[in-house]
PyMOL Python script that loads the backbone (N, CA, C, O; Angstrom):
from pymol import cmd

cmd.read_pdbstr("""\
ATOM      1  N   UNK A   1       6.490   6.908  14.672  1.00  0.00           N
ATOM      2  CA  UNK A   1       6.392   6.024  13.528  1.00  0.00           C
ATOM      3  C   UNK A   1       5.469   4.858  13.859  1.00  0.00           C
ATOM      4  O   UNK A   1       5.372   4.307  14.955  1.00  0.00           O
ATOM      5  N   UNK A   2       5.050   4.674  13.153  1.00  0.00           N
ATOM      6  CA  UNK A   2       3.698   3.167  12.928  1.00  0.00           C
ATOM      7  C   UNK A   2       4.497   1.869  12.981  1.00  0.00           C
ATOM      8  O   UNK A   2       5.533   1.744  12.328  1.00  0.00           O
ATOM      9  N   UNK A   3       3.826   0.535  14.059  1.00  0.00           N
ATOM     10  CA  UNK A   3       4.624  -0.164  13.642  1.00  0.00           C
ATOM     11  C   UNK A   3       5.041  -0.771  12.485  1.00  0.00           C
ATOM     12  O   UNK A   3       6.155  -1.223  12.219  1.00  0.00           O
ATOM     13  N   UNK A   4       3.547  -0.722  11.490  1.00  0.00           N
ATOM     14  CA  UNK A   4       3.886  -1.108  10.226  1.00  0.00           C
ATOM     15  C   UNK A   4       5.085  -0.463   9.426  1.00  0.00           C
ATOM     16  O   UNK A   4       5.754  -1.135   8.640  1.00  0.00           O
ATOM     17  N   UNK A   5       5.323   0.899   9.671  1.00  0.00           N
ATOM     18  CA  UNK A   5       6.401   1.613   8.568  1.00  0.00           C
ATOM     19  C   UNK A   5       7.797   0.795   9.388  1.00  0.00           C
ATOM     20  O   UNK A   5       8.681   0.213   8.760  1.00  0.00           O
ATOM     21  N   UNK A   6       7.748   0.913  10.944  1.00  0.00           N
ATOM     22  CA  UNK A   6       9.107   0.232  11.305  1.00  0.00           C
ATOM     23  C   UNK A   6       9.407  -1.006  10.891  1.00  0.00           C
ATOM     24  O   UNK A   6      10.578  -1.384  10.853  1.00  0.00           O
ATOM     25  N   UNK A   7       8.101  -2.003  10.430  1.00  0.00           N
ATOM     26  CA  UNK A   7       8.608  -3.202  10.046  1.00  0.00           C
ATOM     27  C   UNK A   7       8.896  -3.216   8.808  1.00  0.00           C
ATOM     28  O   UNK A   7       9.679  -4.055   8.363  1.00  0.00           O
ATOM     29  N   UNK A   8       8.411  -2.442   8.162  1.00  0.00           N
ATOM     30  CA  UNK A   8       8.977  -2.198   6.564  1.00  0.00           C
ATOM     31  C   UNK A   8      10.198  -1.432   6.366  1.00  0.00           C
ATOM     32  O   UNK A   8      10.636  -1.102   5.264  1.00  0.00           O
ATOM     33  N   UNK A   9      10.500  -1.279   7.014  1.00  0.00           N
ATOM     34  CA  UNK A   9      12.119  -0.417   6.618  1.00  0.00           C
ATOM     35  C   UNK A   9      12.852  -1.796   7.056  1.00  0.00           C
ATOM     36  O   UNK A   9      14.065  -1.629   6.926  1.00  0.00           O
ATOM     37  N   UNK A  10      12.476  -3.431   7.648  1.00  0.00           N
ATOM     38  CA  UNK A  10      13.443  -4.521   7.643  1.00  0.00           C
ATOM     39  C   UNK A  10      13.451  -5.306   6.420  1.00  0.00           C
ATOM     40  O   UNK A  10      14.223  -6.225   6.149  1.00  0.00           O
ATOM     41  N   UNK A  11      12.238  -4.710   5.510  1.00  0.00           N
ATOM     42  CA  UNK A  11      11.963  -5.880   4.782  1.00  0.00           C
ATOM     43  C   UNK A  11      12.858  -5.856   3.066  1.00  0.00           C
ATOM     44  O   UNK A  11      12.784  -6.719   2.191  1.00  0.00           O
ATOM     45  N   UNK A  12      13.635  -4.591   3.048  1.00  0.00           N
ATOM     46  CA  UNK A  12      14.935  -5.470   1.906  1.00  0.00           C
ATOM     47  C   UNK A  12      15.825  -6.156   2.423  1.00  0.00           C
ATOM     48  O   UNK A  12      16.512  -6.820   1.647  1.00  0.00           O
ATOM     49  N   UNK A  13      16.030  -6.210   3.452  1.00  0.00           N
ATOM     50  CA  UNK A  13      16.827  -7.398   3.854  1.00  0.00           C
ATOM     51  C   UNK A  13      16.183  -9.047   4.127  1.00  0.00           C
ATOM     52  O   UNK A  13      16.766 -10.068   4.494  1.00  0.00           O
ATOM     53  N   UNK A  14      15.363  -8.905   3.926  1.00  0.00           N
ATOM     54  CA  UNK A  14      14.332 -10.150   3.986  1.00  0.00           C
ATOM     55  C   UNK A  14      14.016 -10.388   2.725  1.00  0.00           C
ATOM     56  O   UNK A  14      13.906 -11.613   2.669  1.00  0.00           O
ATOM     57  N   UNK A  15      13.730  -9.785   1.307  1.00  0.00           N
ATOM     58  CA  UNK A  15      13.536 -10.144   0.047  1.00  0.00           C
ATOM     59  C   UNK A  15      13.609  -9.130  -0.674  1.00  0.00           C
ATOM     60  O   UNK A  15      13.581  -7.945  -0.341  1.00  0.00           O
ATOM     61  N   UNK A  16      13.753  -9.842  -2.209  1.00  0.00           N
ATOM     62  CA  UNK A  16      13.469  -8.490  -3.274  1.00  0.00           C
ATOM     63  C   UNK A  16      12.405  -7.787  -3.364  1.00  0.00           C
ATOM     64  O   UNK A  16      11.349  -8.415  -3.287  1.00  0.00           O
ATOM     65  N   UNK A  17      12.354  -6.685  -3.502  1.00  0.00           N
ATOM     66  CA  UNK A  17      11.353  -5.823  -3.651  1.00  0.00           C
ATOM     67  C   UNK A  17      11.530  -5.367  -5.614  1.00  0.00           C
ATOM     68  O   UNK A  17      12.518  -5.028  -6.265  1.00  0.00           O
ATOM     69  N   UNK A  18      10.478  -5.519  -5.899  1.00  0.00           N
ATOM     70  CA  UNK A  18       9.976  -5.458  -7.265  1.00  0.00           C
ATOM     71  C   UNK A  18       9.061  -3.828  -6.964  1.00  0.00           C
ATOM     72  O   UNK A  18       8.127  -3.577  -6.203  1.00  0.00           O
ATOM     73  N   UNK A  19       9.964  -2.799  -8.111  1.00  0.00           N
ATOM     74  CA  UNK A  19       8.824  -2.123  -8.426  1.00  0.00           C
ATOM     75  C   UNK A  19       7.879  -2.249  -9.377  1.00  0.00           C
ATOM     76  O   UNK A  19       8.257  -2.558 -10.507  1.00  0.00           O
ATOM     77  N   UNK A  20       6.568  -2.052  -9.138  1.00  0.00           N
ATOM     78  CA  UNK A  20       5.565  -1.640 -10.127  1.00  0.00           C
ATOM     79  C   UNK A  20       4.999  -0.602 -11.102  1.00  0.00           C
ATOM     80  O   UNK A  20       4.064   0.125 -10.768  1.00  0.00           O
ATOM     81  N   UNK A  21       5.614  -0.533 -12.397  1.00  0.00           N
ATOM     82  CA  UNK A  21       5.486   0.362 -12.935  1.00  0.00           C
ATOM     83  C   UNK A  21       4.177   0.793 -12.914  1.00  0.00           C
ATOM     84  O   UNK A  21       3.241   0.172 -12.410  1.00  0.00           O
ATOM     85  N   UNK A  22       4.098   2.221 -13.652  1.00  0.00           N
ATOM     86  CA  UNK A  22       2.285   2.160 -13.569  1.00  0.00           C
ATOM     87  C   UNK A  22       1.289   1.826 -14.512  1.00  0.00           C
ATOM     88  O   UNK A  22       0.082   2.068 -14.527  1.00  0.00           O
ATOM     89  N   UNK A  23       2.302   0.995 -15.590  1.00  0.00           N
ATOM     90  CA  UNK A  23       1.780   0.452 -16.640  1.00  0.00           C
ATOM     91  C   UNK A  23       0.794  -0.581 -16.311  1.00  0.00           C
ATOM     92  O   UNK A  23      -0.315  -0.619 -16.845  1.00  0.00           O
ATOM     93  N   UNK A  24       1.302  -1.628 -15.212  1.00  0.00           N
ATOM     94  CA  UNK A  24       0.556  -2.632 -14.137  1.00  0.00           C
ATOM     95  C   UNK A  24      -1.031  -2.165 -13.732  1.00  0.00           C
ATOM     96  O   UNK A  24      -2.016  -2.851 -14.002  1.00  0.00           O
ATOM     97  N   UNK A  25      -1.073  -0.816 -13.006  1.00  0.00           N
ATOM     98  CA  UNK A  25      -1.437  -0.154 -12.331  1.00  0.00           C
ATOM     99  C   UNK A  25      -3.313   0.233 -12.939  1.00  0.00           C
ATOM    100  O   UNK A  25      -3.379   1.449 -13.122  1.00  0.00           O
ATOM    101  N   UNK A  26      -4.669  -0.446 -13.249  1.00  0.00           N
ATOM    102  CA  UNK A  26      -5.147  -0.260 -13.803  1.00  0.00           C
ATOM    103  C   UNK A  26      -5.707   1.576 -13.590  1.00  0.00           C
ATOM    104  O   UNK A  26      -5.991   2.104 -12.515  1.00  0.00           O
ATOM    105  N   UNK A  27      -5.729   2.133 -14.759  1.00  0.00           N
ATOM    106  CA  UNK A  27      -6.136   3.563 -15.056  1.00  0.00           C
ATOM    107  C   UNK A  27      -7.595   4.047 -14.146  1.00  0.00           C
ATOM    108  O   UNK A  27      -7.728   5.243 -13.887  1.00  0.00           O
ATOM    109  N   UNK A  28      -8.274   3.406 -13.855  1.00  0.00           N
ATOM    110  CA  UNK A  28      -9.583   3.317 -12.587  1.00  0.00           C
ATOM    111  C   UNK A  28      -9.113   4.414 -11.596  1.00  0.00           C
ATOM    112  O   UNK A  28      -9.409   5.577 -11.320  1.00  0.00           O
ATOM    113  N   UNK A  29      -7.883   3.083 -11.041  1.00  0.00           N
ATOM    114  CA  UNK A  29      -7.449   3.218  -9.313  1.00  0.00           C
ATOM    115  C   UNK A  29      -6.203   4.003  -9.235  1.00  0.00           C
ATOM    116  O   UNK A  29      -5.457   3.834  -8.270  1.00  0.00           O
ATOM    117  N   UNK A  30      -5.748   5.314 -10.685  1.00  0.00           N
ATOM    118  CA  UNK A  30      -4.446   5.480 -10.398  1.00  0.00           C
ATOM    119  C   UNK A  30      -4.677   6.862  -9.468  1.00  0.00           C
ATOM    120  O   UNK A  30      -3.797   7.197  -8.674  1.00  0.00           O
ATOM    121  N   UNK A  31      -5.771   7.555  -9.597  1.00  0.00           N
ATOM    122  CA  UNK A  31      -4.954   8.657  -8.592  1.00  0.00           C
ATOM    123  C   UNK A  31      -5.481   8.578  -7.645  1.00  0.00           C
ATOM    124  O   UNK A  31      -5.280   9.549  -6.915  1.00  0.00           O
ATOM    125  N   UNK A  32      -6.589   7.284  -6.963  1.00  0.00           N
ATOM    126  CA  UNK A  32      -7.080   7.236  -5.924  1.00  0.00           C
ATOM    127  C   UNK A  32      -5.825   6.505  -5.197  1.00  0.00           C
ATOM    128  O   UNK A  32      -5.279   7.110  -4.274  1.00  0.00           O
ATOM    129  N   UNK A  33      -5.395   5.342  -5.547  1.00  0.00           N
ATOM    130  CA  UNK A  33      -4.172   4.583  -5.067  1.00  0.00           C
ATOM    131  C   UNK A  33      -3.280   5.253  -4.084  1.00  0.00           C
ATOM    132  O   UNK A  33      -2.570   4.655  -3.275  1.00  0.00           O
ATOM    133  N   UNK A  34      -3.388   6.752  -4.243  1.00  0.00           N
ATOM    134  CA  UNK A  34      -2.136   7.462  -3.488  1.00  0.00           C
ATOM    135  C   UNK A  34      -2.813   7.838  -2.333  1.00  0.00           C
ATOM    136  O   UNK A  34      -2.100   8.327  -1.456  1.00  0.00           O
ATOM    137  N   UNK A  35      -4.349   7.710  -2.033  1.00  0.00           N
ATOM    138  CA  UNK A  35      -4.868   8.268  -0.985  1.00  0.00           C
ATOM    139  C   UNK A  35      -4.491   6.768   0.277  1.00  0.00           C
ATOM    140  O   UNK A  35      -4.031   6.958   1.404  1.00  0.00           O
ATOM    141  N   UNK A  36      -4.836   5.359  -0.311  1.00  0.00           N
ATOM    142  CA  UNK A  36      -5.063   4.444   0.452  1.00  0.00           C
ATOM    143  C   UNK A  36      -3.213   4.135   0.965  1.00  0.00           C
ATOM    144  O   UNK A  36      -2.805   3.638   2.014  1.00  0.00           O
ATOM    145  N   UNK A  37      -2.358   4.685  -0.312  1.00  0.00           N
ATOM    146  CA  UNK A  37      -0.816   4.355   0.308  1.00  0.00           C
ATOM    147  C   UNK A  37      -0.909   5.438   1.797  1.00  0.00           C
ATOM    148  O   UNK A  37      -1.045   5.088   2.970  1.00  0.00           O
ATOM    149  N   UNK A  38      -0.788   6.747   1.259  1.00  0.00           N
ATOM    150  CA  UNK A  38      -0.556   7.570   2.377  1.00  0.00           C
ATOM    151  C   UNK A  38      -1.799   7.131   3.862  1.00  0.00           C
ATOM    152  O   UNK A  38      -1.659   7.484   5.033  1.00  0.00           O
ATOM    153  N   UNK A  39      -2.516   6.600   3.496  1.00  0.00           N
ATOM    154  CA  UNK A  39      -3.157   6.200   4.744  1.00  0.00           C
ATOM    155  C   UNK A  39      -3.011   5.146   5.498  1.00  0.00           C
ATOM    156  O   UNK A  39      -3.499   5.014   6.620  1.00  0.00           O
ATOM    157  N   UNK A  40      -2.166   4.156   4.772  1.00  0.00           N
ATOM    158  CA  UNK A  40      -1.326   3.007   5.393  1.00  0.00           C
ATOM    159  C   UNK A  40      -0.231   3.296   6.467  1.00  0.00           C
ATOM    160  O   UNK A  40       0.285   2.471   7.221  1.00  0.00           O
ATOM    161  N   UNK A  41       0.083   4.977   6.363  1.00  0.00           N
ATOM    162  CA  UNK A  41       1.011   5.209   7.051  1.00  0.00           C
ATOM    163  C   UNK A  41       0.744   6.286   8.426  1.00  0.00           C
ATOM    164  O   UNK A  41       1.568   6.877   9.124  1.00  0.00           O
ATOM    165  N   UNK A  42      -0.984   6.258   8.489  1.00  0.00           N
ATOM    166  CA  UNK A  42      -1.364   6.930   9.708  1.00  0.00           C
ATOM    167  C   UNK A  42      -1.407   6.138  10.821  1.00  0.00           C
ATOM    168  O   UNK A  42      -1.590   4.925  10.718  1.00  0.00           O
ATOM    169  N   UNK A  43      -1.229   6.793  12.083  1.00  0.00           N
ATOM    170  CA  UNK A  43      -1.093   5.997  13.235  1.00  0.00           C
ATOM    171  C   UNK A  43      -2.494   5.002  13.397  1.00  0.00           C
ATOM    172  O   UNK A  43      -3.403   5.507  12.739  1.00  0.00           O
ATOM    173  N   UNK A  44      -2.799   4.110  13.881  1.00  0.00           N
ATOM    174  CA  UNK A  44      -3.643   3.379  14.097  1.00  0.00           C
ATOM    175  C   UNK A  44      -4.788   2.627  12.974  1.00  0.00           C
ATOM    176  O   UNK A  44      -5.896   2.158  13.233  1.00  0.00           O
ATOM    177  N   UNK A  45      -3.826   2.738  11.205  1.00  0.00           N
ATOM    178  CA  UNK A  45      -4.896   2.396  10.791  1.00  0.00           C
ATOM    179  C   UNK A  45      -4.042   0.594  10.538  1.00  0.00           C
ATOM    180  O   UNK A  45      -2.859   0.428  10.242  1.00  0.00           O
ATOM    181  N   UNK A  46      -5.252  -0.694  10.809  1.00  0.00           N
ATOM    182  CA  UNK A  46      -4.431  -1.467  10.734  1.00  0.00           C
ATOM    183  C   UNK A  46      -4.410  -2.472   9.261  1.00  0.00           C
ATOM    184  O   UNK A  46      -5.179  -2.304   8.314  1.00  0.00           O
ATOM    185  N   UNK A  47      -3.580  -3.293   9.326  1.00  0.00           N
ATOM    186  CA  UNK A  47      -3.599  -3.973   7.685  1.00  0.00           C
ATOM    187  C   UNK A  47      -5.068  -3.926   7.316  1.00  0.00           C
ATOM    188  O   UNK A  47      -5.641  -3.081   6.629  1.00  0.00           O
ATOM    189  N   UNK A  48      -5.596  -5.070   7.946  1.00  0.00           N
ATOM    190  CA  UNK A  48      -6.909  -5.215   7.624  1.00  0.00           C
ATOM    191  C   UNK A  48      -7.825  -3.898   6.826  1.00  0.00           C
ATOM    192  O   UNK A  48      -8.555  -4.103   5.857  1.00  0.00           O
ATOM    193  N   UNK A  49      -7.657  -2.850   7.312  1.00  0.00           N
ATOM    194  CA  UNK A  49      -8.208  -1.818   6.663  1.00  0.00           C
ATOM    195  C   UNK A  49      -7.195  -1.047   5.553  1.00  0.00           C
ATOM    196  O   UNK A  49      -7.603   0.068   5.227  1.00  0.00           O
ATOM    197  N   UNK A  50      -6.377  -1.329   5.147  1.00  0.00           N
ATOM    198  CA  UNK A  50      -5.275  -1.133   4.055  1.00  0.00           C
ATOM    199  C   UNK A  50      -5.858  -1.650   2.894  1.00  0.00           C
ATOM    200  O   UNK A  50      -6.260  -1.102   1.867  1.00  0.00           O
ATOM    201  N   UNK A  51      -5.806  -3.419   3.455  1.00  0.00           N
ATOM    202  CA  UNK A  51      -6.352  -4.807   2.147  1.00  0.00           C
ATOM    203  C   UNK A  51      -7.763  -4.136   1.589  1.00  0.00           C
ATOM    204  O   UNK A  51      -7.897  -3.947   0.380  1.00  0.00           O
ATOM    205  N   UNK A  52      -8.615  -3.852   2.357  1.00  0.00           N
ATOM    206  CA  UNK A  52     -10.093  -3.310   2.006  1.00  0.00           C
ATOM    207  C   UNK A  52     -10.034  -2.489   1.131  1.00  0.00           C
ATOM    208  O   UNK A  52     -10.768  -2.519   0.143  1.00  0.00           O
ATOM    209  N   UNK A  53      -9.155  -1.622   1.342  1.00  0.00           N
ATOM    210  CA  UNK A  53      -9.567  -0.258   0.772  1.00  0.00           C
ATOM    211  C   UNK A  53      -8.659  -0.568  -0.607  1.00  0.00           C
ATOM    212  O   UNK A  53      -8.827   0.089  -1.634  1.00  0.00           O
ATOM    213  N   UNK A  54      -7.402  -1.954  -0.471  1.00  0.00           N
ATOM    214  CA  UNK A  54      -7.012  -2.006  -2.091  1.00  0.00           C
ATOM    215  C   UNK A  54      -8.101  -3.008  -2.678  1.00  0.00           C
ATOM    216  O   UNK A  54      -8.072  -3.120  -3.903  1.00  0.00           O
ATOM    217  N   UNK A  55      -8.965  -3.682  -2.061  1.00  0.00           N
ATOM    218  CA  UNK A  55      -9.520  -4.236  -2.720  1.00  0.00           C
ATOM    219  C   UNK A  55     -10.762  -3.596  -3.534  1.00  0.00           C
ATOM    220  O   UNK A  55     -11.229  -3.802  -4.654  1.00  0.00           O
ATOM    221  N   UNK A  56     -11.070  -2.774  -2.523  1.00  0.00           N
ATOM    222  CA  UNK A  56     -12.505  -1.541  -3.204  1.00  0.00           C
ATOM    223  C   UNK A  56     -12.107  -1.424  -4.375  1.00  0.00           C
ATOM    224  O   UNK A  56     -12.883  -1.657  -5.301  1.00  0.00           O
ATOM    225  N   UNK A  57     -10.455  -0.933  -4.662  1.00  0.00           N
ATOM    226  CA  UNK A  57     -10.428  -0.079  -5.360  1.00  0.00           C
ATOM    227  C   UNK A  57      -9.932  -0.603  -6.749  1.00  0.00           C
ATOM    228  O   UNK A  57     -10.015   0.030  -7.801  1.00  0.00           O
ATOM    229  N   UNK A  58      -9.162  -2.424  -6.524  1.00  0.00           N
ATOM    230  CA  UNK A  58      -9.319  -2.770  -7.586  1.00  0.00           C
ATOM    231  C   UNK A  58     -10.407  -3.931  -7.882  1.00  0.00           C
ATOM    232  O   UNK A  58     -10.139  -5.001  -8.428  1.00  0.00           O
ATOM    233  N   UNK A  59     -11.736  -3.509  -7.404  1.00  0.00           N
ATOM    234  CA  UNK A  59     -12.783  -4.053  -7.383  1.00  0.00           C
ATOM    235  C   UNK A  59     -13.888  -3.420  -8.846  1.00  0.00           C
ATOM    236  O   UNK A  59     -14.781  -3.972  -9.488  1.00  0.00           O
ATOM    237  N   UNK A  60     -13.371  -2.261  -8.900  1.00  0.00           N
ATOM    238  CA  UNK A  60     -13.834  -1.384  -9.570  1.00  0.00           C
ATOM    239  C   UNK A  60     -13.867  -1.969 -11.160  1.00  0.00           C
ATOM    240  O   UNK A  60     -14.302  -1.262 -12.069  1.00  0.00           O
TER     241      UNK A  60
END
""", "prot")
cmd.dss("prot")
cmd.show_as("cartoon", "prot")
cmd.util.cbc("prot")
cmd.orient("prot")
């Protein structure tokens, strides 16, 4: 496991978590969105390259 996924399995106990419907979600970035989640969760990729790739995408 990544350390990022281990630190996220602490974080409902640290605050609410709000889901985002996909009404939020602009129609652009919706079926690319699932490529940059699932890649948040490969070994060695770090935030910094997470933020980028949501920003590309709601750059659009």
């Amino acid at each position: 496991m990544t350390p990022l996924y281990v630190k996220s399995l602490d974080l409902p106990s640290k605050l609410d978590i709000v889901q985002i419907p996909d009404l939020f979600m602009p129609q652009a970035i919706y079926g690319d969105i699932h490529t940059v989640i699932q890649k948040a969760f490969i070994p060695g990729t770090s935030s910094k390259e997470i933020l980028a790739d949501l920003d590309t995408l709601y750059a659009r």
